[in-house]
CHARMM-style PDB file with segment names, atoms N, HN, CA, C and O in Angstrom:
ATOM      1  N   UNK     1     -46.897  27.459 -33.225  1.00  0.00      PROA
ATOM      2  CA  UNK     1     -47.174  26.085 -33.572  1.00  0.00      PROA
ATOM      3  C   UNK     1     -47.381  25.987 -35.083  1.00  0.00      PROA
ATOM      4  O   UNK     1     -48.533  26.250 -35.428  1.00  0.00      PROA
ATOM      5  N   UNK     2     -46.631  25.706 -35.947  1.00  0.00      PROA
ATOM      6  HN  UNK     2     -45.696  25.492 -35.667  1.00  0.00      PROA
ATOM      7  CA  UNK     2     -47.008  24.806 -37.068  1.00  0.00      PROA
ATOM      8  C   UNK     2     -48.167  24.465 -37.526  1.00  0.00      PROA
ATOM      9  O   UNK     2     -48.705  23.556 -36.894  1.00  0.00      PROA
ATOM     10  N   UNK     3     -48.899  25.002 -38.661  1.00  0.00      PROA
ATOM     11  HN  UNK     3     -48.462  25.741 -39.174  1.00  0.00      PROA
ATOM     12  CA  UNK     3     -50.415  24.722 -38.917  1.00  0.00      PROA
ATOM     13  C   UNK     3     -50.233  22.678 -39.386  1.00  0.00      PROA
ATOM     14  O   UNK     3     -49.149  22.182 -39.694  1.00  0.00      PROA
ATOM     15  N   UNK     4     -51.206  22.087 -39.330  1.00  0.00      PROA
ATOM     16  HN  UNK     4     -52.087  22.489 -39.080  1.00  0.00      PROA
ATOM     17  CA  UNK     4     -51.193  20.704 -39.719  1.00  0.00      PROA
ATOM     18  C   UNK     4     -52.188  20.496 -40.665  1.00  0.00      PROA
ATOM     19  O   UNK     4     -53.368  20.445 -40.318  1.00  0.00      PROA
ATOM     20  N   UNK     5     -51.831  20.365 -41.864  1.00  0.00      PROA
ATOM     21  HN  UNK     5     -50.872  20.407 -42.146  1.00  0.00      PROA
ATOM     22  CA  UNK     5     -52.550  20.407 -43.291  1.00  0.00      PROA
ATOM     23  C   UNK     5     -53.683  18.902 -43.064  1.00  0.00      PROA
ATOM     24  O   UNK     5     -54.414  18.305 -43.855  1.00  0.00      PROA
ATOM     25  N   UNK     6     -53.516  18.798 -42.282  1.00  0.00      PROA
ATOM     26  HN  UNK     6     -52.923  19.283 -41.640  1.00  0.00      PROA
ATOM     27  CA  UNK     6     -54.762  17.090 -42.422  1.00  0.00      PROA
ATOM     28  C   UNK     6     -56.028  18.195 -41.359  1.00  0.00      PROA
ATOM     29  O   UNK     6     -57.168  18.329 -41.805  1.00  0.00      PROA
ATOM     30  N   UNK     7     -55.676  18.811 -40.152  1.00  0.00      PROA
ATOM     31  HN  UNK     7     -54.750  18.702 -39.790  1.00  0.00      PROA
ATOM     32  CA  UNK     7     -56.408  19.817 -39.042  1.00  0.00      PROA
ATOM     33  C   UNK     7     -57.184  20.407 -40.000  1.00  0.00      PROA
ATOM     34  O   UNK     7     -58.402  20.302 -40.142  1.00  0.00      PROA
ATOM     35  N   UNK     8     -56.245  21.158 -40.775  1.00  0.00      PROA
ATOM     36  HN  UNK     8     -55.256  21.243 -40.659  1.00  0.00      PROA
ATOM     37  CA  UNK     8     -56.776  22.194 -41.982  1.00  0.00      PROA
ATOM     38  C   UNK     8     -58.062  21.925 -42.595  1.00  0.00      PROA
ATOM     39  O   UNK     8     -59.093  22.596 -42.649  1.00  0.00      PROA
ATOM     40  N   UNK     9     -57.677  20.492 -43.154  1.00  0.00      PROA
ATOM     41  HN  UNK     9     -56.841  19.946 -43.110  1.00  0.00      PROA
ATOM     42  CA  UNK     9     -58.679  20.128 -43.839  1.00  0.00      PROA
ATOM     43  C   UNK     9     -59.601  19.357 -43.353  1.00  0.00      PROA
ATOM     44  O   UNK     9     -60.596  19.234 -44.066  1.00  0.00      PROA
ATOM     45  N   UNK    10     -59.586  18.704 -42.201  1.00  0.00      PROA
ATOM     46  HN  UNK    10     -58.777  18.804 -41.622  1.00  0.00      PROA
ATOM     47  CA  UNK    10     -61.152  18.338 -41.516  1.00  0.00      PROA
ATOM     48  C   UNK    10     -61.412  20.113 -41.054  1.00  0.00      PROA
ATOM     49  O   UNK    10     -62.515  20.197 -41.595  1.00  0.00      PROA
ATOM     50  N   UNK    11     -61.372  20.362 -40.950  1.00  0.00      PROA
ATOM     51  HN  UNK    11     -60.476  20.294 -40.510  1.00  0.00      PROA
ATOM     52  CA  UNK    11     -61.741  22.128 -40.470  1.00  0.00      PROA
ATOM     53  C   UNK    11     -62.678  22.709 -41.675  1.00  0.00      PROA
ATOM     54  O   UNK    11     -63.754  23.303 -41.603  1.00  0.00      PROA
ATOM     55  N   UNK    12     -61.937  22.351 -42.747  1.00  0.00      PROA
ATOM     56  HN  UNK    12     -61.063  21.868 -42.805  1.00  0.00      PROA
ATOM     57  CA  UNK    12     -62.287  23.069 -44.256  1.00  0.00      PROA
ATOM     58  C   UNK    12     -63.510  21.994 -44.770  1.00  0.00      PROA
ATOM     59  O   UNK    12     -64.107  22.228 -45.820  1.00  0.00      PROA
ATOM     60  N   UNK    13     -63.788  20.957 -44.052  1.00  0.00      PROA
ATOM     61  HN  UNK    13     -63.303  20.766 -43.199  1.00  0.00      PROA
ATOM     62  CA  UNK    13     -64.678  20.093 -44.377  1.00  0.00      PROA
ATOM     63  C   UNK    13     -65.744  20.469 -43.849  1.00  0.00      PROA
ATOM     64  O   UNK    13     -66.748  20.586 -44.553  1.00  0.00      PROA
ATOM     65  N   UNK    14     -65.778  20.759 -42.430  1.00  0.00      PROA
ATOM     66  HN  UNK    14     -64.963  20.665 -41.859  1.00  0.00      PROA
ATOM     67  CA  UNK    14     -66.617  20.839 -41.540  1.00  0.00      PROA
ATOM     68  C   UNK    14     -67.194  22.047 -41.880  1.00  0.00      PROA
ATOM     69  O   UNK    14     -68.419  22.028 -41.763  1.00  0.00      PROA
ATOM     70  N   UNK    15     -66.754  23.022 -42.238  1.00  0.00      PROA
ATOM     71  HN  UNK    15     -65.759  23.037 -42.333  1.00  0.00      PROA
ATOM     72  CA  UNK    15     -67.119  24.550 -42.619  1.00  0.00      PROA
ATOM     73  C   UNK    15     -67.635  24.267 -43.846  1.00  0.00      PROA
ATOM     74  O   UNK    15     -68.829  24.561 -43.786  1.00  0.00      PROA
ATOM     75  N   UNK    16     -67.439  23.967 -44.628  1.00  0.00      PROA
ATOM     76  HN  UNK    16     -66.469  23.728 -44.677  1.00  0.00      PROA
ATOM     77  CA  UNK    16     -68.331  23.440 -45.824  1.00  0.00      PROA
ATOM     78  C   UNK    16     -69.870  22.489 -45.757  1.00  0.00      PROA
ATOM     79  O   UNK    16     -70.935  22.683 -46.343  1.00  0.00      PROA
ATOM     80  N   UNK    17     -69.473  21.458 -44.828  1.00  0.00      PROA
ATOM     81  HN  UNK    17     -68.608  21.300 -44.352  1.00  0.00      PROA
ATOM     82  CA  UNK    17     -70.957  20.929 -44.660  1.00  0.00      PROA
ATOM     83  C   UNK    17     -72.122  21.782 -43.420  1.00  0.00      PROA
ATOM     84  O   UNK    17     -73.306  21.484 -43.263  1.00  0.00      PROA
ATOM     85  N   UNK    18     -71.310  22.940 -42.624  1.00  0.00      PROA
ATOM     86  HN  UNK    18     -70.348  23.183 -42.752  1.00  0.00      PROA
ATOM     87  CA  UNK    18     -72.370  23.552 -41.883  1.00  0.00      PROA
ATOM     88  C   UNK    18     -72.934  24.335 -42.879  1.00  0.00      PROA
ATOM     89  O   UNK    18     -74.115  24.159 -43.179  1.00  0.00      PROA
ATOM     90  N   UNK    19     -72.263  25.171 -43.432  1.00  0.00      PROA
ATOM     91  HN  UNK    19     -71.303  25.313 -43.189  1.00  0.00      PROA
ATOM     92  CA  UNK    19     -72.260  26.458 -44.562  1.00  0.00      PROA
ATOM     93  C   UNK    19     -73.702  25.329 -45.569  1.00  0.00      PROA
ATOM     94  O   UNK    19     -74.857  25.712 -45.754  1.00  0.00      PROA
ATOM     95  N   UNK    20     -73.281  24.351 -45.906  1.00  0.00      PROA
ATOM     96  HN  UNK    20     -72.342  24.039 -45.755  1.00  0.00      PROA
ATOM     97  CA  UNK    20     -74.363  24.031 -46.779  1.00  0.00      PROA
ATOM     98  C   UNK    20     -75.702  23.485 -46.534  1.00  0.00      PROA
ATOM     99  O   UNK    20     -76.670  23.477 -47.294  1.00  0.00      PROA
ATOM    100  N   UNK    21     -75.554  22.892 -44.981  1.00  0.00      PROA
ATOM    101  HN  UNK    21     -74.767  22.898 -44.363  1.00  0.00      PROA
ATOM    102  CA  UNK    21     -76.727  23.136 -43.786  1.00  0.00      PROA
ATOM    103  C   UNK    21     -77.154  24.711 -43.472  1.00  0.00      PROA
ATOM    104  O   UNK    21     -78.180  25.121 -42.929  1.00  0.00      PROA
ATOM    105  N   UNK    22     -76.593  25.081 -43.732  1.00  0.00      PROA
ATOM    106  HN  UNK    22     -75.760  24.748 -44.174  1.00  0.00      PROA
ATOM    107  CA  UNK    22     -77.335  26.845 -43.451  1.00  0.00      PROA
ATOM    108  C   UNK    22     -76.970  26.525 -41.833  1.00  0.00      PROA
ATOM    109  O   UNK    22     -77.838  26.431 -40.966  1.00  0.00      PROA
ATOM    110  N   UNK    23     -75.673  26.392 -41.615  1.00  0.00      PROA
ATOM    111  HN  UNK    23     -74.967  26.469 -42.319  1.00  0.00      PROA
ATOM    112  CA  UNK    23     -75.712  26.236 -39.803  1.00  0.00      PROA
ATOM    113  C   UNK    23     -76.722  25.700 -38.927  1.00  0.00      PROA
ATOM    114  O   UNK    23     -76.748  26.046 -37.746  1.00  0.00      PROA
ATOM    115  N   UNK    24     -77.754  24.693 -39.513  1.00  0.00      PROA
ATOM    116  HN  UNK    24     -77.733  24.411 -40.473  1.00  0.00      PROA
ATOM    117  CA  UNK    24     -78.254  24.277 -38.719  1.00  0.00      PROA
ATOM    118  C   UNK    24     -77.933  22.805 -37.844  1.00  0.00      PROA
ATOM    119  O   UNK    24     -77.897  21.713 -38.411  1.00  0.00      PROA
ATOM    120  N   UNK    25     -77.822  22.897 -37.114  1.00  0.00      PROA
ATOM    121  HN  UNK    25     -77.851  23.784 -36.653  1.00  0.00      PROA
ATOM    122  CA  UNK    25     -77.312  21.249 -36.518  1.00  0.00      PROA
ATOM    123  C   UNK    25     -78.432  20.238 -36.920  1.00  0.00      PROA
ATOM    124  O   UNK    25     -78.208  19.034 -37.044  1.00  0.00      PROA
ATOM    125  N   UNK    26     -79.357  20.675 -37.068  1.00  0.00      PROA
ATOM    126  HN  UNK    26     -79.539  21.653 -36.967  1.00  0.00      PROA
ATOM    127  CA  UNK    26     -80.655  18.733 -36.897  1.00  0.00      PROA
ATOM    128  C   UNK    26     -80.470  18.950 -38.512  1.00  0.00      PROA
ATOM    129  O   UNK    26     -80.461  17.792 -38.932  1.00  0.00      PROA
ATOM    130  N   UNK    27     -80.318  19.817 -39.631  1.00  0.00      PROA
ATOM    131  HN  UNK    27     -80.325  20.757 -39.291  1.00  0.00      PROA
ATOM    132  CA  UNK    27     -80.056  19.459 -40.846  1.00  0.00      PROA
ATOM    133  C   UNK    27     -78.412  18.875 -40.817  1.00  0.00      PROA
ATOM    134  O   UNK    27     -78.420  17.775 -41.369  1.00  0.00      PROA
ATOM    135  N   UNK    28     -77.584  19.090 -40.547  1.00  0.00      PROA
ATOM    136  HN  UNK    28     -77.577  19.984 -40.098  1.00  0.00      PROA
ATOM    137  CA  UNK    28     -75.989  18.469 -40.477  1.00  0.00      PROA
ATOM    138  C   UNK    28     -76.205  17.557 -40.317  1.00  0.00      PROA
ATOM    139  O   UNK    28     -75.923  16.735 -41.189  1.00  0.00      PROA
ATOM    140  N   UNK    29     -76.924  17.085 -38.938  1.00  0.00      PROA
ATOM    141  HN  UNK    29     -77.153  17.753 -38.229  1.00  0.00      PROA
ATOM    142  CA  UNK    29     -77.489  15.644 -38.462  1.00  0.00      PROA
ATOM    143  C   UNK    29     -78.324  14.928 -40.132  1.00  0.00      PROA
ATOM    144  O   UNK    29     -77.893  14.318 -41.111  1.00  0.00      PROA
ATOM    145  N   UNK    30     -79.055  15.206 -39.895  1.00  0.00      PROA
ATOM    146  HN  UNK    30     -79.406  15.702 -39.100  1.00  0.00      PROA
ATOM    147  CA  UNK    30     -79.646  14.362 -40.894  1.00  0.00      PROA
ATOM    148  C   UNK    30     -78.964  14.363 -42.248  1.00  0.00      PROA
ATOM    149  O   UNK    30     -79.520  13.383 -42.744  1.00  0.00      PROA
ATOM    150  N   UNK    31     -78.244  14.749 -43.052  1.00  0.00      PROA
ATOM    151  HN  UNK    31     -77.792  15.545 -42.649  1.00  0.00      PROA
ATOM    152  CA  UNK    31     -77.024  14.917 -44.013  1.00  0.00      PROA
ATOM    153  C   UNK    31     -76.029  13.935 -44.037  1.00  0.00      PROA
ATOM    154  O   UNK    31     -75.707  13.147 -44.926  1.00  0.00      PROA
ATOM    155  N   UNK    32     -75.451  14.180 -42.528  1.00  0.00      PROA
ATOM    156  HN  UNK    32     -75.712  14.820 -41.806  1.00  0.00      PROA
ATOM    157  CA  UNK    32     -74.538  12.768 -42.040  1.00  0.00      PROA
ATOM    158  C   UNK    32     -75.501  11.456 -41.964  1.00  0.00      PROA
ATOM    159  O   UNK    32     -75.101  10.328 -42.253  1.00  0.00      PROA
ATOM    160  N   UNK    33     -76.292  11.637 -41.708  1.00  0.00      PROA
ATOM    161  HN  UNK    33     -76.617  12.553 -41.474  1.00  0.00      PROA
ATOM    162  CA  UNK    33     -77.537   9.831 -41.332  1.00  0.00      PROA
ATOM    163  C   UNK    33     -78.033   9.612 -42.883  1.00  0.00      PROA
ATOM    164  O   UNK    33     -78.544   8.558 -43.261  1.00  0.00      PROA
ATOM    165  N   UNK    34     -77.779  10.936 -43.867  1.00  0.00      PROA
ATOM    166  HN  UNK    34     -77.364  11.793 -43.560  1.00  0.00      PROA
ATOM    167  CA  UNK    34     -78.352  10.124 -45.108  1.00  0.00      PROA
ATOM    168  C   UNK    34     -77.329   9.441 -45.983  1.00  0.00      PROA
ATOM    169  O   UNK    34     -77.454   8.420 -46.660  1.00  0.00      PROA
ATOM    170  N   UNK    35     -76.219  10.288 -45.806  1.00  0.00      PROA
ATOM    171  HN  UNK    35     -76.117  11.117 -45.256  1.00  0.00      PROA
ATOM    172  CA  UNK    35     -74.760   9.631 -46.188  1.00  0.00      PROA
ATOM    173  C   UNK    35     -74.356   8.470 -45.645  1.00  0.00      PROA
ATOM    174  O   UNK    35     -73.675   7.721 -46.344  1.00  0.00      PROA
ATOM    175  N   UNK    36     -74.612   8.187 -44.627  1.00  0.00      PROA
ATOM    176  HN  UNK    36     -75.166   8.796 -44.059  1.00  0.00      PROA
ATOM    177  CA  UNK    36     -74.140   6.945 -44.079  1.00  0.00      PROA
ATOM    178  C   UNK    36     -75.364   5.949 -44.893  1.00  0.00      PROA
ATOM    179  O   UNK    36     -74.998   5.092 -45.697  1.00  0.00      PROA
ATOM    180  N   UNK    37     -76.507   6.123 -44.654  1.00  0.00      PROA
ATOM    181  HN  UNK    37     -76.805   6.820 -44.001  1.00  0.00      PROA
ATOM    182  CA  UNK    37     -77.432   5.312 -45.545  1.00  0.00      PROA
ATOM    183  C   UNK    37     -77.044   4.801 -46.712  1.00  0.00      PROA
ATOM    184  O   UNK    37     -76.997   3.665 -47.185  1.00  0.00      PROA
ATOM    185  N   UNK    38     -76.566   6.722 -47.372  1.00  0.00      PROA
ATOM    186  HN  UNK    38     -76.604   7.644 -46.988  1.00  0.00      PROA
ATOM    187  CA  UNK    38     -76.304   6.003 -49.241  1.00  0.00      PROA
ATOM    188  C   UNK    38     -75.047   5.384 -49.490  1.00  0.00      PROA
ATOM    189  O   UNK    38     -74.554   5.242 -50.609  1.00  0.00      PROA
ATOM    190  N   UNK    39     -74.346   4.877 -47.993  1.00  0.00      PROA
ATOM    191  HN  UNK    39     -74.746   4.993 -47.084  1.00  0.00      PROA
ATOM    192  CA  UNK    39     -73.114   4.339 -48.457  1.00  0.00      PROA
ATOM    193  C   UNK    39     -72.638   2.765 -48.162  1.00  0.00      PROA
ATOM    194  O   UNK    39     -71.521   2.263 -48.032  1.00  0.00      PROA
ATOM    195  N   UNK    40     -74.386   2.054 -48.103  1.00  0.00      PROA
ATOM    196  HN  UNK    40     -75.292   2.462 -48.209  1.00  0.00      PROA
ATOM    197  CA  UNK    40     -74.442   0.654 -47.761  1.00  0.00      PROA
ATOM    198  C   UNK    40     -73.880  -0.006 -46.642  1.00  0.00      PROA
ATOM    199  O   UNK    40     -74.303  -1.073 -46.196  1.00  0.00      PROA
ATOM    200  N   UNK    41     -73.150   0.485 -46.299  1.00  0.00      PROA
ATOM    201  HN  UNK    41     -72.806   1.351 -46.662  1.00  0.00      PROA
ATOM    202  CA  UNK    41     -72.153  -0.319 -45.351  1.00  0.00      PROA
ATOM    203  C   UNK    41     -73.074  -0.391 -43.416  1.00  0.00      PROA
ATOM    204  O   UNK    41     -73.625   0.660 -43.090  1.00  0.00      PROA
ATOM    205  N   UNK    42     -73.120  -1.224 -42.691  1.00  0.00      PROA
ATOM    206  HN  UNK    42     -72.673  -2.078 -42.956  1.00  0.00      PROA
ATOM    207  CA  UNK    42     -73.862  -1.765 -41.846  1.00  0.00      PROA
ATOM    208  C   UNK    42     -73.284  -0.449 -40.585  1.00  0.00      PROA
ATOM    209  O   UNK    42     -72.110  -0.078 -40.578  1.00  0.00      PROA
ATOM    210  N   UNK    43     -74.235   0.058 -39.692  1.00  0.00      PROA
ATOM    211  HN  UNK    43     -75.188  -0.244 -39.698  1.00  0.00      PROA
ATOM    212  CA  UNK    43     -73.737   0.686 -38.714  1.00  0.00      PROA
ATOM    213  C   UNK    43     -74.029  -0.195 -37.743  1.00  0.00      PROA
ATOM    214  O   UNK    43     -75.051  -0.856 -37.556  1.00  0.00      PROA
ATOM    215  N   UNK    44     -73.016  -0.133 -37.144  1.00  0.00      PROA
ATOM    216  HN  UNK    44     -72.186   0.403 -37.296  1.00  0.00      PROA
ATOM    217  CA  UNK    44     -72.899  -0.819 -35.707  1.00  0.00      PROA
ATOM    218  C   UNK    44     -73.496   0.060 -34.278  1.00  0.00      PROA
ATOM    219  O   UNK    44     -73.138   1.237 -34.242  1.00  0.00      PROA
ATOM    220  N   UNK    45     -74.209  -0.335 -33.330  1.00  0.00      PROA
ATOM    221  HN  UNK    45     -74.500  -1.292 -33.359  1.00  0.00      PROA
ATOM    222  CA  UNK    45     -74.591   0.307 -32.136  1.00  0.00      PROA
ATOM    223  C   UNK    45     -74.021  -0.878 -31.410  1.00  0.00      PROA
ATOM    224  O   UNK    45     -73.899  -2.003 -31.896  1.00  0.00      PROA
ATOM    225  N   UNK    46     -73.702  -0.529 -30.258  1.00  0.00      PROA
ATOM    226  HN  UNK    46     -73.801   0.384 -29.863  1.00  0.00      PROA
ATOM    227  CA  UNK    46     -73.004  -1.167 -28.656  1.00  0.00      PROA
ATOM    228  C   UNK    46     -74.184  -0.400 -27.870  1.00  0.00      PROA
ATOM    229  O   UNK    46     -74.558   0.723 -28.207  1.00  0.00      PROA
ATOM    230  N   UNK    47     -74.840  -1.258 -26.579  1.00  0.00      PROA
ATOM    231  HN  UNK    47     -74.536  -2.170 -26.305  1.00  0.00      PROA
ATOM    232  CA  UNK    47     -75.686  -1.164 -25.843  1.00  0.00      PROA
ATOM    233  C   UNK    47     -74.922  -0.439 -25.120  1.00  0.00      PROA
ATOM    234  O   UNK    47     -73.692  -0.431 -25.076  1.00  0.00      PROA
ATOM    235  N   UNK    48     -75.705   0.202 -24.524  1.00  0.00      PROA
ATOM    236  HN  UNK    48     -76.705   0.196 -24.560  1.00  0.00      PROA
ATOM    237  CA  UNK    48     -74.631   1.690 -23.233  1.00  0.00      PROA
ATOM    238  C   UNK    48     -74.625   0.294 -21.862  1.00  0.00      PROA
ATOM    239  O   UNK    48     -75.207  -0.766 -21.632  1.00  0.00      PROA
ATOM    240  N   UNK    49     -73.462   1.255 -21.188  1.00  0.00      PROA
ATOM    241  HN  UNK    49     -72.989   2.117 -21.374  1.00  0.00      PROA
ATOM    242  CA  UNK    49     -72.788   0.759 -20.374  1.00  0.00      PROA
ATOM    243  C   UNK    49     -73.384   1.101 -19.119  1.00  0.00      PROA
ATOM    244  O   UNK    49     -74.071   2.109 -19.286  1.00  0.00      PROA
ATOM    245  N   UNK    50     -73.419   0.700 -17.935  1.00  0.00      PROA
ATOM    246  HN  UNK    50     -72.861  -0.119 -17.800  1.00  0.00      PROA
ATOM    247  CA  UNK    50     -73.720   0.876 -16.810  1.00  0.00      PROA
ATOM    248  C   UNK    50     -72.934   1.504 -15.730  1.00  0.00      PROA
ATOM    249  O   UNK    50     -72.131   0.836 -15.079  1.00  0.00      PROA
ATOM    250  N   UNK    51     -73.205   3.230 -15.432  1.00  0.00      PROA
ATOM    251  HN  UNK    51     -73.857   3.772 -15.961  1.00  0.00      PROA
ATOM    252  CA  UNK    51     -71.914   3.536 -14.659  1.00  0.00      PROA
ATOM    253  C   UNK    51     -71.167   2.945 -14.069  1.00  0.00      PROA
ATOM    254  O   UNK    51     -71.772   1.874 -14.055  1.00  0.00      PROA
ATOM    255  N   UNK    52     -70.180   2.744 -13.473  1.00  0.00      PROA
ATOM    256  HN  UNK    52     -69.688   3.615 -13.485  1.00  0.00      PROA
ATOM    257  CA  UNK    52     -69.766   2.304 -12.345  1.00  0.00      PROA
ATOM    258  C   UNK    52     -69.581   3.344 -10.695  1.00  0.00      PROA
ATOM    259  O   UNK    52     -68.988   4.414 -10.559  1.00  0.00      PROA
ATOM    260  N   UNK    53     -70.328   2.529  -9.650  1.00  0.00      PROA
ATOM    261  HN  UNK    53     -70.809   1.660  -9.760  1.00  0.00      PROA
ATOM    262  CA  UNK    53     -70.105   3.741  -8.687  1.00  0.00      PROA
ATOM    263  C   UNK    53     -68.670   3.253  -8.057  1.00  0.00      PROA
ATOM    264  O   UNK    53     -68.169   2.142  -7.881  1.00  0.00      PROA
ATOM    265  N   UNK    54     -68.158   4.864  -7.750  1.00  0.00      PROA
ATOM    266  HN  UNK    54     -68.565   5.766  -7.893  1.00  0.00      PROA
ATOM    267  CA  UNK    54     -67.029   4.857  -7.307  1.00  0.00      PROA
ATOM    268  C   UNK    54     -67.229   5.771  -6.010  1.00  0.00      PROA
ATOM    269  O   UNK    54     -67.856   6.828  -6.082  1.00  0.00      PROA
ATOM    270  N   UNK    55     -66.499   5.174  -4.483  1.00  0.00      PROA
ATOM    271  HN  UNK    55     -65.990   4.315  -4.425  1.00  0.00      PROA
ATOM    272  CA  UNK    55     -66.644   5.671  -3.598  1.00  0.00      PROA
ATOM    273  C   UNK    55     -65.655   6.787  -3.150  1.00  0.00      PROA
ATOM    274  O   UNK    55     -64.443   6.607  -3.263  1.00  0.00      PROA
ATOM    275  N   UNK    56     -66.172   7.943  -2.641  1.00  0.00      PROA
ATOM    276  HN  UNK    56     -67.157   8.089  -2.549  1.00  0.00      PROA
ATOM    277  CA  UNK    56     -64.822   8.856  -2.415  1.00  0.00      PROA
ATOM    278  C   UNK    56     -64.728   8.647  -1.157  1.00  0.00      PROA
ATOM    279  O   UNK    56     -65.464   8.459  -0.189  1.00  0.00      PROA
ATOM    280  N   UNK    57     -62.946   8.778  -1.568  1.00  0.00      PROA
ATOM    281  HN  UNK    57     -62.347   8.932  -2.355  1.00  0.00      PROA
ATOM    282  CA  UNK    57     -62.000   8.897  -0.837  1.00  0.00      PROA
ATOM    283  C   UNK    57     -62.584   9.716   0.893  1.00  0.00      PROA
ATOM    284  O   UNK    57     -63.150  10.805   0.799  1.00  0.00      PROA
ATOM    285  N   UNK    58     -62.364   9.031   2.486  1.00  0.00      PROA
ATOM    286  HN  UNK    58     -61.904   8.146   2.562  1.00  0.00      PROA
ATOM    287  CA  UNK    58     -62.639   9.945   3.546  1.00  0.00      PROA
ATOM    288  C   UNK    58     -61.633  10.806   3.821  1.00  0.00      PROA
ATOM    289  OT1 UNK    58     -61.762  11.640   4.718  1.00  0.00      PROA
TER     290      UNK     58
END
């Protein structure tokens, strides 16, 4: 398969912001939530959805 230079580079992104979290996930987390902060723009939330039950098949 053909490497895909855009794959590459969210890959090469992602390895860069764990690496500078020291691999921790709740620091990544909070990194991404401060960036989104320092970048003004409004986040949107949608209220969760309500399963739907589905009956199986007899």
């Amino acid at each position: 398969m053909k490497a895909d230079p855009i794959i590459e580079e969210i890959h090469d992104i992602r390895a860069a912001l764990s690496k500078a979290s020291g691999d921790d996930i709740r620091k990544i987390a909070e990194a991404a939530k401060a960036r989104q902060e320092a970048s003004g723009r409004k986040a949107v939330r949608f209220p969760s959805r309500q399963a739907k039950l589905v009956k199986k098949a007899s």
